[in-house]
C-alpha positions as CSV (number, residue, x, y, z in Angstrom):
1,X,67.1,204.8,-116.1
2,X,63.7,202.9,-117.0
3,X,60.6,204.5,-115.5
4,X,59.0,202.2,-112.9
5,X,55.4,201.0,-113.2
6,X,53.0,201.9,-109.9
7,X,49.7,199.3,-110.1
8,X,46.0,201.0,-109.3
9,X,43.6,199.8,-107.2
10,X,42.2,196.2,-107.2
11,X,39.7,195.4,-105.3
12,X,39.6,192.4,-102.6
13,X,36.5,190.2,-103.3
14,X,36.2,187.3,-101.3
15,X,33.6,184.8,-99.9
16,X,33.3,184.6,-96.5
17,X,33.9,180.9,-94.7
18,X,31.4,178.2,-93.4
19,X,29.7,179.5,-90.1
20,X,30.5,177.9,-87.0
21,X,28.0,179.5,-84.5
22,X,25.7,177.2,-83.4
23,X,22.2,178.8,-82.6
24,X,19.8,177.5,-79.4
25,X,16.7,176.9,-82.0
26,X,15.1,173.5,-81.8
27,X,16.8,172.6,-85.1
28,X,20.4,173.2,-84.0
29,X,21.0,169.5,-84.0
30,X,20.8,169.3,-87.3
31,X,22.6,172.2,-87.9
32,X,25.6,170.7,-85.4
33,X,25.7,167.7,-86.7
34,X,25.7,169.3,-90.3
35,X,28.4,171.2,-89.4
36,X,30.5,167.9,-87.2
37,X,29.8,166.5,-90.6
38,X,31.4,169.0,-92.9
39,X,34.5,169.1,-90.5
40,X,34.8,165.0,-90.9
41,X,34.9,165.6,-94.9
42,X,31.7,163.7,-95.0
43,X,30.1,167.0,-97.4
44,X,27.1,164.3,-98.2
45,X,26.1,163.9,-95.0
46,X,26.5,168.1,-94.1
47,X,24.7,169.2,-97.4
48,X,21.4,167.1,-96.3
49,X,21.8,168.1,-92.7
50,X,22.0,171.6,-93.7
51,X,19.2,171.5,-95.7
52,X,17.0,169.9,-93.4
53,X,17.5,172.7,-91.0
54,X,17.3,175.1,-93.7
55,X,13.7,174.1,-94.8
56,X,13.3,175.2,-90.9
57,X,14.4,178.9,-91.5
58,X,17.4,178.0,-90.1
59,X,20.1,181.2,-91.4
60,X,22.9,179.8,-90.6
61,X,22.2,176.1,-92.3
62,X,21.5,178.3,-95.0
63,X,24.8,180.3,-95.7
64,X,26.6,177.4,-94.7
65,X,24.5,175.7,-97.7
66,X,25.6,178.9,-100.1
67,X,28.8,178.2,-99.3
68,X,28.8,174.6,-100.4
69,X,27.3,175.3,-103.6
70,X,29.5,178.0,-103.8
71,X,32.4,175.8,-103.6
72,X,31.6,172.6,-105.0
73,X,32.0,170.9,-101.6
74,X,30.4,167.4,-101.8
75,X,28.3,168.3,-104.8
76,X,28.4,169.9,-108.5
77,X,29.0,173.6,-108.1
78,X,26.4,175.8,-108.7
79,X,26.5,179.4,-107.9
80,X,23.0,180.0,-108.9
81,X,21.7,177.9,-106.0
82,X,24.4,179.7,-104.1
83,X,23.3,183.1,-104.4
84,X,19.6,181.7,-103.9
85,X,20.6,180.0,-100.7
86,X,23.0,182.9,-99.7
87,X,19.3,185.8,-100.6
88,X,17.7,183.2,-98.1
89,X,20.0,183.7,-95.3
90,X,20.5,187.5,-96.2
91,X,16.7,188.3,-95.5
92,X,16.9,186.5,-91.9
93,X,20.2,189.3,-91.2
94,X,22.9,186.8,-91.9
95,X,25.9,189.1,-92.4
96,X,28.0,186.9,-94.3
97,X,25.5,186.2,-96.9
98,X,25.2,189.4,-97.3
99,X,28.0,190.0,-98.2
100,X,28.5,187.0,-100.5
101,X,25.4,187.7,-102.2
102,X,26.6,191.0,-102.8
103,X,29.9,189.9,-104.0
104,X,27.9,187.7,-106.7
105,X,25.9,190.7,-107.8
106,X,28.9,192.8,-108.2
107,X,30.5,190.0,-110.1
108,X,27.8,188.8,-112.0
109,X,28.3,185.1,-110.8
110,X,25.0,183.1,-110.3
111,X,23.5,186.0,-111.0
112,X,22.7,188.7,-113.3
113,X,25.4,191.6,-112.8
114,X,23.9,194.3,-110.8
115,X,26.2,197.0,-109.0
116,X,23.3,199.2,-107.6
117,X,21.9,195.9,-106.3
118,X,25.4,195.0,-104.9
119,X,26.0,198.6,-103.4
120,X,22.8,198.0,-101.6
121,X,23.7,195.0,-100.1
122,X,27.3,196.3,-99.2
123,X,26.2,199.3,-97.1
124,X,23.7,198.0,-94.3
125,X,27.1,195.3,-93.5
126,X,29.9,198.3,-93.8
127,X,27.8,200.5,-91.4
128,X,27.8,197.1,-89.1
129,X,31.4,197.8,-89.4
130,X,32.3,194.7,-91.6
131,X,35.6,196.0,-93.0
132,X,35.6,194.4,-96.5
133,X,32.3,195.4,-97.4
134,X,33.4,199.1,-96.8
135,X,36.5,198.3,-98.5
136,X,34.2,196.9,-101.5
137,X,31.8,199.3,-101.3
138,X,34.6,202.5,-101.6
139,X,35.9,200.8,-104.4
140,X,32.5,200.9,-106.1
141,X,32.3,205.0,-105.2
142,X,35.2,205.1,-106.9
143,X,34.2,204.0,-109.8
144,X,30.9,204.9,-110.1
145,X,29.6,201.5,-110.1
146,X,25.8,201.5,-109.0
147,X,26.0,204.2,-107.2
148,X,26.9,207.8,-108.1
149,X,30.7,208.5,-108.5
150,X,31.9,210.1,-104.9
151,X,35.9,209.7,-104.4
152,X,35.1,211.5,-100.8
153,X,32.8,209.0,-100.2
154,X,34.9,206.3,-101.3
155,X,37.8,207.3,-99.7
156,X,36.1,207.6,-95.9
157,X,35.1,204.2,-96.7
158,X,38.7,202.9,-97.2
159,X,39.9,204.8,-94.3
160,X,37.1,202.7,-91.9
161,X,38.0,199.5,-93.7
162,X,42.2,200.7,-93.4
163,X,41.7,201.4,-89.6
164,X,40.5,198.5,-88.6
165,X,43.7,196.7,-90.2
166,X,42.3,195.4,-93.9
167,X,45.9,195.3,-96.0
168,X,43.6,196.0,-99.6
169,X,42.2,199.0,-98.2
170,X,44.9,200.1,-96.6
171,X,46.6,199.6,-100.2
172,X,44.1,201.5,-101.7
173,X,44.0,204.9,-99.1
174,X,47.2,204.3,-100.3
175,X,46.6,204.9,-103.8
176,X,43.7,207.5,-103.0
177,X,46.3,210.3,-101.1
178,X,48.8,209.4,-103.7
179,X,47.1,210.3,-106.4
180,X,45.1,213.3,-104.6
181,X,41.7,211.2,-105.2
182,X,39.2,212.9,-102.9
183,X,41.7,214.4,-101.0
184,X,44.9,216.6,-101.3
185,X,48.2,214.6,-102.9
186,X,49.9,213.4,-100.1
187,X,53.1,211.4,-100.1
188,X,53.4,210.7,-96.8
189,X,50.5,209.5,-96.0
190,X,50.7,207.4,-99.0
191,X,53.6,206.2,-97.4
192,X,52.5,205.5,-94.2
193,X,49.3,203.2,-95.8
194,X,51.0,201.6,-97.8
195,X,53.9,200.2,-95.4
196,X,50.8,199.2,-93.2
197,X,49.5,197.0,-96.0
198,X,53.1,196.2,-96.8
199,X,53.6,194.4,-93.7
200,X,50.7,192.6,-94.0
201,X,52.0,191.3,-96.8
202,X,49.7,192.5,-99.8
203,X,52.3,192.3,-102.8
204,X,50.6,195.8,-104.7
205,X,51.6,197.6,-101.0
206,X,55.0,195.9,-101.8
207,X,55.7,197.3,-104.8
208,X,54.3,200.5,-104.6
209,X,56.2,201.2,-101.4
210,X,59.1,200.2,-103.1
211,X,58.4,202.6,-105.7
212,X,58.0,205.4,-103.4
213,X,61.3,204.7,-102.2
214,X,62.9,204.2,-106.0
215,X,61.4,207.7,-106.7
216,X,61.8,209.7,-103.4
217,X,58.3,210.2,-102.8
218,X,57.2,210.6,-99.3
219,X,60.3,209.5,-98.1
220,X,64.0,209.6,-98.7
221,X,65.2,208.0,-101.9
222,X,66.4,204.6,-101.3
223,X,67.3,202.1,-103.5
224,X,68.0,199.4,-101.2
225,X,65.3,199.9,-99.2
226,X,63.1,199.8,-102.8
227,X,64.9,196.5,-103.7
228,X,63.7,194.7,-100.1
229,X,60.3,195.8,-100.8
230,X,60.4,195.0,-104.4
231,X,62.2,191.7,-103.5
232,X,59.1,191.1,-100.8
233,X,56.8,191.3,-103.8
234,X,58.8,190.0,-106.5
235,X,59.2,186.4,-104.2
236,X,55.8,186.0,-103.6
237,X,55.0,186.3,-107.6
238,X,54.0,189.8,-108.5
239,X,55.3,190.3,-111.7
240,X,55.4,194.1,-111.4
241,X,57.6,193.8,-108.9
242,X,59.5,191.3,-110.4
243,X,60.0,194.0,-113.4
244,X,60.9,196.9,-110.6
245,X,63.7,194.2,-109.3
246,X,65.2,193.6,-112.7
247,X,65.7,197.4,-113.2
248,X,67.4,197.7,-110.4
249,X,69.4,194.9,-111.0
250,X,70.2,195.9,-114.8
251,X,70.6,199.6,-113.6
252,X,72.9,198.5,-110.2
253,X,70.9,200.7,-108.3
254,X,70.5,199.6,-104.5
255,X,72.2,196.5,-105.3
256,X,75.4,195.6,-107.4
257,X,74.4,195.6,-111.3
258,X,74.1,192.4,-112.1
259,X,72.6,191.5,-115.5
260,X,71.8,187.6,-115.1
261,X,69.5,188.6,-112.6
262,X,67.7,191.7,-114.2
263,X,66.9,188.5,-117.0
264,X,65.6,186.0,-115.1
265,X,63.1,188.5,-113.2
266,X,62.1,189.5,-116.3
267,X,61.9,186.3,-117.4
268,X,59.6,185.6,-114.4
269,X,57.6,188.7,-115.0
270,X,57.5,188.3,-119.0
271,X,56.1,184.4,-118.4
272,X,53.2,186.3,-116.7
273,X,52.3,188.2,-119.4
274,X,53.5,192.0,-118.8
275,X,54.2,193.5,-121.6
276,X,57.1,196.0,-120.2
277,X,58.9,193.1,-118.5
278,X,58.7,191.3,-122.4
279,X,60.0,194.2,-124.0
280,X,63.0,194.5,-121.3
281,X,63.9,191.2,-121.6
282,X,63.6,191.4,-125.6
283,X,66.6,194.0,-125.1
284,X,68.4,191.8,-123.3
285,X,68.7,189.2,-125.8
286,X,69.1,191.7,-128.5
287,X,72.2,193.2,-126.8
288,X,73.5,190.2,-124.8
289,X,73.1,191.3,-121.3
290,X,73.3,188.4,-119.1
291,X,71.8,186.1,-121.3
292,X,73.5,185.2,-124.9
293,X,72.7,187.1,-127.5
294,X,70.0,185.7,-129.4
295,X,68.1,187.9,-131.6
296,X,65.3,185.5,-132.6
297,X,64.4,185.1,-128.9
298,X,64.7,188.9,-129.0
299,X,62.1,189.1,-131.6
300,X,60.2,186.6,-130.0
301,X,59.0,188.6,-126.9
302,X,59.0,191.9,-128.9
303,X,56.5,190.4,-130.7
304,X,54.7,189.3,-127.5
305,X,54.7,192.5,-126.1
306,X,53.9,194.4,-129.7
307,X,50.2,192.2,-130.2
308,X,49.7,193.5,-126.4
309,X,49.9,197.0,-127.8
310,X,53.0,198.2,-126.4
311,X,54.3,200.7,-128.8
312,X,58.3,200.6,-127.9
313,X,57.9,196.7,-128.4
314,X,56.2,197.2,-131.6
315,X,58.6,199.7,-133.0
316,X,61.8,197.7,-132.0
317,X,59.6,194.5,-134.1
318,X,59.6,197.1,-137.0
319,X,63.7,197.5,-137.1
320,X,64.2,193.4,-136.6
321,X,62.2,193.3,-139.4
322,X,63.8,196.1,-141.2
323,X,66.8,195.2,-140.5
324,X,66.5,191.5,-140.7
325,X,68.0,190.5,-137.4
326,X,66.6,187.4,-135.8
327,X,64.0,187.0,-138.5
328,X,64.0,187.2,-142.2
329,X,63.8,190.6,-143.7
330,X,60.9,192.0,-144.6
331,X,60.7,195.8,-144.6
332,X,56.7,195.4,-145.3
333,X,56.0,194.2,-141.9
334,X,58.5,196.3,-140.6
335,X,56.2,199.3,-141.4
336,X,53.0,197.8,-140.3
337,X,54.9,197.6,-137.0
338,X,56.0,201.1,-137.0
339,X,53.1,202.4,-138.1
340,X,50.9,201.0,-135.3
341,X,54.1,202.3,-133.0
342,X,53.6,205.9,-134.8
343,X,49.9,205.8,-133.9
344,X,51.0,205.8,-129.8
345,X,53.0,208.2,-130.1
346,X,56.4,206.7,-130.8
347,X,58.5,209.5,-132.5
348,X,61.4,207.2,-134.2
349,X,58.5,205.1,-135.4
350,X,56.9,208.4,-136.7
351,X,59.9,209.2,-138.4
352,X,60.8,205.8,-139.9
353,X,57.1,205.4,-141.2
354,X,57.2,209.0,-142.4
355,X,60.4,207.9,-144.9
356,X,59.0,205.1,-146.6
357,X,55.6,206.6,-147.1
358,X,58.2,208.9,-148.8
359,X,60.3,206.7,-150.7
360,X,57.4,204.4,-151.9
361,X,59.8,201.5,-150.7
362,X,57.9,198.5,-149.5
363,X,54.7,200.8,-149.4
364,X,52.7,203.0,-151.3
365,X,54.3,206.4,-151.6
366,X,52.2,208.8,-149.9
367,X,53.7,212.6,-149.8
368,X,50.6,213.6,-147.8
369,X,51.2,210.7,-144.9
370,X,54.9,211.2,-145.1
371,X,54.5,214.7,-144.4
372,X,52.3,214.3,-141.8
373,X,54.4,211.8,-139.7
374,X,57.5,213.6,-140.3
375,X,55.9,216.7,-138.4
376,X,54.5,215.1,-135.9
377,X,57.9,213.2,-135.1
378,X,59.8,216.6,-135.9
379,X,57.5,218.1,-132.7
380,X,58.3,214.9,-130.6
381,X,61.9,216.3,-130.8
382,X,63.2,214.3,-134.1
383,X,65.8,217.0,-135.5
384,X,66.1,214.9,-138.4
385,X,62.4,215.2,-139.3
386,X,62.4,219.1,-139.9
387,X,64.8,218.5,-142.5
388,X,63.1,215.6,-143.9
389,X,60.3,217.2,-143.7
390,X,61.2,220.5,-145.5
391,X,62.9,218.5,-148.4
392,X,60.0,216.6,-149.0
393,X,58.1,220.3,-149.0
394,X,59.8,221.0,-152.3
395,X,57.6,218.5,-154.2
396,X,54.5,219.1,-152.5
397,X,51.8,221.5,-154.0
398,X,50.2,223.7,-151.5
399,X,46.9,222.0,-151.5
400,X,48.9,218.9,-150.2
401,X,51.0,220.2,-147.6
402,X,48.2,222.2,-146.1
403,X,46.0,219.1,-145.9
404,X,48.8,217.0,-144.4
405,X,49.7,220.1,-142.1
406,X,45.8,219.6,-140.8
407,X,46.3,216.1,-140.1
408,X,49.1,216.7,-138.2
409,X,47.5,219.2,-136.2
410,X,44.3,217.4,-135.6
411,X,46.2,213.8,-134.8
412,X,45.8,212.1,-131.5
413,X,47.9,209.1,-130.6
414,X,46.0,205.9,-130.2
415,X,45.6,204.0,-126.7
416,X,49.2,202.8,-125.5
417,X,50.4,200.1,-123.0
């Protein structure tokens, strides 16, 4: 069975909507009618309203003013007027612009990018209680992003922001006790946040509580109840999800195999751009499972996948080219492909690579580099390369081998997908 993908934290970043509160200063007329104004679609008509109160310190007139810029309502967008508008209303207390302002520095949109200065402006507002500021700022003790790393910190943050019913940070208390960040590995409570955040409808919550189920983690294993909440996800456009459903689909796990639909969510999920869903449904048009067998399209989304970096995808390339299925031979290519395969770790790529630099065939014979990969794939559990490996010993002076036997031993495998 495929090995299902589980999605870290994103954050939820968001700008807060146009104020409605109308104040009891002697400019609130134009501030009401500003606002009667924007709610008629007559944004001209707000935007000099606004402004008019806001040349009267009017904080409200002010946001409301950030938020137009902000979104281009009834003039040219400009988030550097935004965030000067939105720094305005911040120094007379104005919560929201706060929070906007510090969602621009964190960003780095209308202004420079700042995440100390953000992280200042998050914490007066999540003290307030303003549940995604705490959210926002956990996510930045997280990740050590203008403020000193702290996952403690970060996650009684989420937990203040979860409680008060925020589906991201319930999603990502979620993530903290299932990975043990700041806190002891806990399934269950893993569980438990996500299905809050689940119900809410946040599509990560989805798909990760449909993982626990797929895997038995924090709750009984379940594969229907993983394909309803991989279903919940995969509907609303996640394409992790979307990749979870086809597996189960392709493996009949939790619902009756069914191959034409384990292609068309990875269809769905390869159309997005995930590299794993590409190289899934790459198989399927290489063997013909529920879609018919079509090994150029097969070599098509290998080759997707492989320039995203994932290595299986970029070692299957190397035998369609190998081989010349799907695309005209061309066993030059094919060990570019396996040798950026070998360098993540692929052992079959390892060993393939590790031949030709030994035959000299379509590349320059190399005894050294052949040795080398056919050790390293011979410890990745190749049987074949300890034989390989000792045959090609024989014409190998001692000098050679032990320099090859060093770059086995100090080689690291590259970044992989």
């Amino acid at each position: 069975m495929k090995r299902f993908i589980h999605l870290i934290f994103c954050a939820a970043l968001l700008f807060m909507g146009l104020s409605a509160v109308f104040p009891t200063l002697s400019n609130a007329d134009d501030f009401e009618d500003g606002f009667a104004a924007y709610q008629q679609g007559d944004y001209e008509l707000a935007s000099r309203l606004f402004l008019k109160a806001a040349e009267q310190d009017h904080a409200k007139a002010m946001y409301n003013l950030g938020i137009m810029f902000s979104s281009g309502s009834g003039m040219q967008r400009d988030f550097s007027k935004a965030a000067m508008w939105f720094r305005k209303a911040a120094d007379q207390g104005s919560v929201g612009a706060q929070y906007n302002l510090a969602m621009m520095y964190a960003n780095g949109i209308g202004v420079k990018q700042d995440h100390a200065q953000a992280a200042q402006l998050y914490l007066p507002i999540a003290e307030q209680g303003l549940a995604e500021a705490q959210n926002n700022l956990a996510a930045m003790y997280e990740n050590g992003l203008g403020v000193t790393q702290n996952l403690e910190t970060a996650l009684s943050w989420y937990r203040k922001a979860a409680e008060q019913g925020l589906p991201i940070a319930q999603y990502n208390l979620g993530i903290m006790y299932a990975h043990g960040m700041g806190i002891d590995q806990d399934f269950n409570q893993a569980v438990h946040w996500y299905r809050k955040a689940a119900e809410q409808d946040n599509v990560m919550a989805q798909n990760n509580l449909g993982s626990m189920y797929n895997n038995g983690k924090g709750v009984e294993q379940d594969y229907s109840i993983a394909a309803y909440w991989y279903r919940r996800a995969a509907e609303q456009g996640f394409a992790g999800a979307q990749l979870n459903l086809g597996r189960l689909y392709e493996n009949g796990l939790g619902l009756a195999q069914d191959y034409a639909q384990a292609s068309q969510w990875y269809t769905k999920a390869a159309e997005q751009g995930l590299p794993k869903a590409q190289h899934d449904l790459a198989i399927m048009y290489a063997e013909g499972l529920g879609v018919p067998q079509n090994y150029s399209h097969a070599v098509l989304w290998y080759l997707t996948a492989a320039e995203q970096g994932y290595a299986l995808s970029q070692y299957n390339l190397g035998l369609m080219f190998d081989s010349g299925l799907g695309v005209k031979q061309d066993r030059t290519r094919a060990a570019q492909w396996y040798l950026k395969a070998a360098k993540q770790g692929v052992p079959e790529a390892q060993y393939n690579i590790a031949a030709m630099y030994e035959s000299g065939q379509d590349i320059t014979q190399d005894y050294i580099q052949a040795y080398m990969w056919f050790s390293l794939s011979a410890e990745r559990g190749i049987k074949q390369a300890v034989k390989s490996r000792d045959r090609l010993k024989s014409r190998m002076t001692q000098s050679e081998i032990q320099k090859a036997s060093k770059l086995a031993e100090d080689w690291q495998p590259s970044h992989s997908q």
